[in-house]
TORTORGU-317283 format. One record per residue: residue in three letters; x, y, z of N, C-alpha, C in turn. Coordinates in steps of 0.2 Angstrom, whole numbers, plus 5000, padded with zeros to 4 digits. Example, Ala and Ser with C-alpha at 12.3 -4.5 7.8 and 13.67 -1.06 7.14 Angstrom:
// TORTORGU-317283
ala506649725039506249785039506649845039ser506449895035506849955036506450005039
END
This chain:
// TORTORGU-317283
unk564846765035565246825037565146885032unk564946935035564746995033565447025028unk565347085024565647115021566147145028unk565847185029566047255035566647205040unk566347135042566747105048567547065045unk567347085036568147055035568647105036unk569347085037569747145039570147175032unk570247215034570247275029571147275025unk570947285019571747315019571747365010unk572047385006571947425002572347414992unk571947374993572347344986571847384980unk571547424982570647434978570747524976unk570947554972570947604970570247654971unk570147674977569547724977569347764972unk569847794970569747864962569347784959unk569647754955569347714952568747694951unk568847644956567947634960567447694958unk567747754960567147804960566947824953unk567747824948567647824940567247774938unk567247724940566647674937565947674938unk565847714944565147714947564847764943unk565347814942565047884939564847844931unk565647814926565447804919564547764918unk564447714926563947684923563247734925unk563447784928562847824931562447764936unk562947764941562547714947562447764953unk562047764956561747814960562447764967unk562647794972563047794977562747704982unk561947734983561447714987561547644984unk561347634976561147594973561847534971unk562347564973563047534971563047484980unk562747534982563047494991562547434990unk561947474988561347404989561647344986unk561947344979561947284977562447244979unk563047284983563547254987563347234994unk562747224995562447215001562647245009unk562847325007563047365012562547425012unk562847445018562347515017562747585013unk562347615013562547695011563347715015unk563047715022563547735026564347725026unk564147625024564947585026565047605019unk564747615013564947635009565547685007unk565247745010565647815011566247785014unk566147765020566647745024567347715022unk567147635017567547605014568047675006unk567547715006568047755001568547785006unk568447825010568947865017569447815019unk569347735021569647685026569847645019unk569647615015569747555010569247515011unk569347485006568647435005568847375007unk568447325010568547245012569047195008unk569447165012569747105006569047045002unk569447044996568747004995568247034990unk568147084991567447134986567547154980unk568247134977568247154970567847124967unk567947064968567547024960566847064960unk566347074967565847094967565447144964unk566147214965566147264962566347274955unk566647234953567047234946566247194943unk566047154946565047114941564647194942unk564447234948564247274948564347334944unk564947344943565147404941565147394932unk565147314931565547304923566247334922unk566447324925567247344924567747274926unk568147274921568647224923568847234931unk569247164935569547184941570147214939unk570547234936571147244936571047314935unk570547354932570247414933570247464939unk569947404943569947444951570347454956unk571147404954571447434960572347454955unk572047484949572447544946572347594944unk572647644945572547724945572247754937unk571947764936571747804929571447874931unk572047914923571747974925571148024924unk571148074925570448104929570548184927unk570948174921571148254920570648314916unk569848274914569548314912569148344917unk568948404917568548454921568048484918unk567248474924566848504920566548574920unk566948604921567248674921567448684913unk567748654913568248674906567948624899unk567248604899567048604893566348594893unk566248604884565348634883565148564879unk564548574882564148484880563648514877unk563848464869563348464865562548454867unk562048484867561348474870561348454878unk561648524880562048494888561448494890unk560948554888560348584893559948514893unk559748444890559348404889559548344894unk560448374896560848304899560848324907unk560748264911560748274918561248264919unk561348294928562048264930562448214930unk562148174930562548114929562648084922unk562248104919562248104911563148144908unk563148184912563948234910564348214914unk564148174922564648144923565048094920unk564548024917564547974912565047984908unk564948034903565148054899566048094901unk566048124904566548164906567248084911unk566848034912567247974913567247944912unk566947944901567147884896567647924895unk567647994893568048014891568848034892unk568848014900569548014905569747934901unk569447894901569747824899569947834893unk569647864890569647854882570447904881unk570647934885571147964886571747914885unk571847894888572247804892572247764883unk571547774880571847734874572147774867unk571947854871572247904863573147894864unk573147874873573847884872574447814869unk574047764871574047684868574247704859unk573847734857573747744849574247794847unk574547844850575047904850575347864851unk575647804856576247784857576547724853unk575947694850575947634844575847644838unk575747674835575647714829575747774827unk576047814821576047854818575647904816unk575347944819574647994822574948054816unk574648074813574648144810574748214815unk575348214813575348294817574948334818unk574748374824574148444823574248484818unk573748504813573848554809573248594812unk573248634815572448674817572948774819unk572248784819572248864818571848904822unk572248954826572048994832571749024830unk570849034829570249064826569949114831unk570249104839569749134841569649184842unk569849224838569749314838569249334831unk569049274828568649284822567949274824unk567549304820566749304821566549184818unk566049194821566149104819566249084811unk565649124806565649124801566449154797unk566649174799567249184795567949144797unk567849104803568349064808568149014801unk567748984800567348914795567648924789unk567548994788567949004778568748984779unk568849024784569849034785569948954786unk569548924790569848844791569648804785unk569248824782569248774776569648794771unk569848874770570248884766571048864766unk571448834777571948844778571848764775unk571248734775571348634775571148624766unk571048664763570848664755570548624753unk569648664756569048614756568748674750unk568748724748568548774743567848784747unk567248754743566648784744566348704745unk566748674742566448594741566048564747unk565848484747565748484751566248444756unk566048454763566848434766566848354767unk567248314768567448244766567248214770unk567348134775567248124779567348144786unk567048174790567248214796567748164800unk567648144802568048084808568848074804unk568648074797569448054795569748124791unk569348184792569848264793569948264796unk569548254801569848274808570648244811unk570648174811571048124811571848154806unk571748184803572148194795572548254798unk572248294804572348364807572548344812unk572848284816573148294821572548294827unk571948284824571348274830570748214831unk571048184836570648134839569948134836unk569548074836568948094837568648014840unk568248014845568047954849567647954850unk567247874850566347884852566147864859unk565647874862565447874871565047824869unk565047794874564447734876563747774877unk563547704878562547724876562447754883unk562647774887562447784894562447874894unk562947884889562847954888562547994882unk561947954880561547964874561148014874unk561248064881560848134881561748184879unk562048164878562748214877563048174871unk562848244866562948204861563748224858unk564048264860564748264859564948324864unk565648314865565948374868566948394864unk567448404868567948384864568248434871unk568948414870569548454876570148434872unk570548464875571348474876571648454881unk572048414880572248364883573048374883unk573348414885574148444884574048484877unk574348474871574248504866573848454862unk573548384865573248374860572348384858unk572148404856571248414854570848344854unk570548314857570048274857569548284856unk569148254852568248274851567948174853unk567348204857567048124859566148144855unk566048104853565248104849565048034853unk564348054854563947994857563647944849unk563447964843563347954838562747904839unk562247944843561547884845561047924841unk561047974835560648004831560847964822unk560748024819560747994812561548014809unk561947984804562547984802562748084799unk562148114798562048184797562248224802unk562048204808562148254814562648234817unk562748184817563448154818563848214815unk563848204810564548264806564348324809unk563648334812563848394811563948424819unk563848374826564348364832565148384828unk565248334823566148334826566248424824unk566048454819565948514818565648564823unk565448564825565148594832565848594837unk565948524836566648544840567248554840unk567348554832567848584829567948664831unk567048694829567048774831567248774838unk567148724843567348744849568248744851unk568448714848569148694848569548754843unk569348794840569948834835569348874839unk568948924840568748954845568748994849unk568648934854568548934862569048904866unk569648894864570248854868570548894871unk570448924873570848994878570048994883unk569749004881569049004885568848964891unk568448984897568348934901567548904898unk567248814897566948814897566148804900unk566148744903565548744908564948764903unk564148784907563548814903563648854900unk563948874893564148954890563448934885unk562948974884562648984879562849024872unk563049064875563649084869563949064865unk564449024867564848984865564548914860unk563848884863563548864861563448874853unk563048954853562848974847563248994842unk563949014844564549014840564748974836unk564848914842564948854839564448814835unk563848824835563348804829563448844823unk563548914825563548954817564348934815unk564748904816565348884815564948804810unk564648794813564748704811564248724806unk563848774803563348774797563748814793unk563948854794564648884788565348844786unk565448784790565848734790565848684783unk565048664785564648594782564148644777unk563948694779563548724773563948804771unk564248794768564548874766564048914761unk563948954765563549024760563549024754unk564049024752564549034746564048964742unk564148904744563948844741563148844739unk562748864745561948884744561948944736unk562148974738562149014731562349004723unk562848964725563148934721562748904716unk562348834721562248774718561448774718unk560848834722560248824722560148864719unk559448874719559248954714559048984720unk558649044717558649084724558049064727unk557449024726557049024729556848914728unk557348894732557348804730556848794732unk556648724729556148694732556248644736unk556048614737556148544744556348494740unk556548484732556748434729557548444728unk557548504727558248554725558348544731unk558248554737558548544746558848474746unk558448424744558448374747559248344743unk559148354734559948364732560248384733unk560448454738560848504741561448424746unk560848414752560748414756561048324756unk560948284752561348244749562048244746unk562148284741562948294743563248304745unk563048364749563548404756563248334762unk563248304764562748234767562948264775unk562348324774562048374778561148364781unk561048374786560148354788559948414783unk559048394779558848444776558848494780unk558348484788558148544793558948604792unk559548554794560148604794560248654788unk559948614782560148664775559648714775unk558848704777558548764776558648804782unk558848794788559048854793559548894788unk560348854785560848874782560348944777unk559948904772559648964769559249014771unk559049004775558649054781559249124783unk559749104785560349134789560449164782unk560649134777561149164773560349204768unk560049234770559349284768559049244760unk559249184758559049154753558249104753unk557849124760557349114763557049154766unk556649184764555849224770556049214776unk555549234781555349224788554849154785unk554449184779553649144778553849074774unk554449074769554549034765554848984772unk555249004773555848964780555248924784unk554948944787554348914792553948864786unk553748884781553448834778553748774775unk554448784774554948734773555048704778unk554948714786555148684792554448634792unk554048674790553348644793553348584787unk553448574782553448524778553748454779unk554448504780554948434783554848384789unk554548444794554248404800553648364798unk553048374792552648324793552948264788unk553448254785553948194779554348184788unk554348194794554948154796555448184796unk555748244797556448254795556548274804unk556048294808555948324813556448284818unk556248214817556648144824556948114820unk557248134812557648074807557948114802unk558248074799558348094791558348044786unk557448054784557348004780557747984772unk557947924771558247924763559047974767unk559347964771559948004772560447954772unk561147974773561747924775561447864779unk561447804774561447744778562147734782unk562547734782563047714787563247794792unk563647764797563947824801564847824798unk565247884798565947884795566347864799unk566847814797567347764800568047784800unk568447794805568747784806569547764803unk569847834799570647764796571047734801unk571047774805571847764811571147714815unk570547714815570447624820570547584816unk570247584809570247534802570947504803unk571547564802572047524804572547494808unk572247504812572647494821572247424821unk571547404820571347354824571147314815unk571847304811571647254804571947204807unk571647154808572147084809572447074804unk572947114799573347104794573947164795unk573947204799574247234804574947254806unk575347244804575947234809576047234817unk575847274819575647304825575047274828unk574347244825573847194828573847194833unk573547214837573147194843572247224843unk572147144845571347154845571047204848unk570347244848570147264854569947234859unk570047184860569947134865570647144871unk571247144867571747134868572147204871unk571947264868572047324870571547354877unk571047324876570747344883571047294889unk571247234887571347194892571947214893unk572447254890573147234892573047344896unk572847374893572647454899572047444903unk571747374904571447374909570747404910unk570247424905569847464902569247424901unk568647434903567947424900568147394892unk567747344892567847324883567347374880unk566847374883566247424881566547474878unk567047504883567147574883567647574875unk568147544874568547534869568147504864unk567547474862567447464857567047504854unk566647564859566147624857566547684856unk567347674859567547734858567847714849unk568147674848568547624841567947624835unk567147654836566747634832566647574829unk566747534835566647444836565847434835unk565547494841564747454841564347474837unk564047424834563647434827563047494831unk562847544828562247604831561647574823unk561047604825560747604820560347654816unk560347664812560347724809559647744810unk559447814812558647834812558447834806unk557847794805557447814800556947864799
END
């Protein structure tokens, strides 16, 4: 008996279904194929329902639990309304992916809001400030001085702001972040090295105290804002001057660049912008670090990526509250994948 000839009825969440196909980046064609239908009955079964009987099929195709596909999850981010870190590099369905780990990962901020003790918002409406000066005012409203800033993931967390990681399927988007009523989410792919990572969650902190009144979609602008935010953030002027001489060398950088536990590349741009570098001396410094590898790495950099307090203690089996991550995806009905990449569950490995 064919698929198409059983009779129909509608236990099957279409939104869903479609949210699953997008998270794994399966092409429409290629979802029917492996359900052994075609294109067409495919479309079809979204408009009519889908067959009695095809869940399990769909739930092995899609990797998603069955209990997944015939309940409603929400769908409330828009990709209109936000800017993807190295969006230009990511395809469409690359931002889909991403833009439907991160509807899910919604589902679990709020599990974590509603079972735990979350830090109030503490954050500050910047965006009428030039970027570099939005970066001094916020470090000075969070009483960072000039130093270097702390662990990203767990400031951010301290402020009332999410921060969660995306599965390997959206490794061309490497972070983004939204509002979600009044609360700020930031998502990081963290498929580079533990340096750039921090400096994603920064990139889209500048986005969040900046541009939250703003529509965002392709803004290049926005873009470059938000990068001169996350180098006055992570690298403050103030500190380059401070702590190098006026003309450092790549030994004194590489120092630099280990306490503030910043990519070198980023510290000599920092000293570039803040005129503590040539045209000629900057280039020369580029061109060095690129032939040492600094270009696709950060050699001798942060061995580990920054962890998490509020997953550390949500998921201690010493806990009062305890529940696995096993047990939280299975009880919201959620990809294990997707909860364990967002929790900073899946080991990454560090570029060398």
């Amino acid at each position: 008996m064919t698929l198409t000839s059983i009779s129909l009825n509608f236990p099957l969440n279409t939104a869903s279904i479609e949210q699953a196909r997008r998270l794994r980046a399966i092409p429409k064609s290629q979802l029917a194929q492996e359900l052994g239908i075609s294109s067409r009955s495919y479309s079809r079964h979204l408009n009519e329902g889908f067959p009695d009987g095809i869940q399990e099929s769909l739930s092995s195709a899609l990797t998603v639990p069955p209990k997944f596909l015939d309940a409603p999850h929400p769908d409330i981010l828009e990709l209109s309304n936000i800017n993807f870190r190295a969006g230009r590099r990511a395809q469409a369905v690359h931002r889909e992916a991403a833009i439907a780990n991160g509807n899910l990962l919604t589902q679990l901020d709020s599990y974590l809001h509603e079972t735990y003790t979350i830090p109030a918002l503490d954050w500050v409406d910047l965006s009428y400030e030039t970027p570099k000066l939005a970066a001094q005012l916020l470090r000075q409203a969070w009483g960072l001085g000039i130093g270097p800033a702390p662990n990203m993931v767990q400031l951010c967390e301290s402020r009332g702001i999410s921060v969660y990681g995306l599965t390997t399927i959206a490794k061309f988007v490497d972070a983004f972040s939204a509002w979600i009523g009044t609360r700020p989410l930031i998502f990081i792919s963290r498929q580079k090295t533990p340096e750039r990572s921090r400096f994603d969650i920064a990139h889209e902190l500048g986005h969040l105290v900046l541009h939250h009144n703003s529509a965002g979609g392709d803004n290049p602008q926005q873009e470059q804002e938000a990068d001169a935010f996350a180098s006055e953030f992570l690298i403050p002027q103030a500190a380059l001057k401070t702590y190098l001489p006026k003309l450092p060398n790549l030994s004194q950088i590489f120092d630099f660049k280990a306490v503030y536990k910043v990519s070198a590349l980023a510290t000599v741009v920092s000293l570039h912008r803040a005129d503590i570098l040539s045209d000629a001396t900057y280039k020369r410094r580029c061109a060095a670090l690129n032939q040492r590898g600094f270009k696709d790495g950060e050699p001798n950099g942060m061995p580990h990526f920054e962890r998490s307090r509020i997953f550390d203690h949500a998921f201690d089996k010493y806990s009062p509250k305890f529940q696995s991550r096993k047990d939280v995806a299975k009880e919201l009905g959620l990809p294990q994948d997707v909860v364990d990449s967002g929790t900073f569950a899946t080991k990454f490995t560090v570029v060398s």
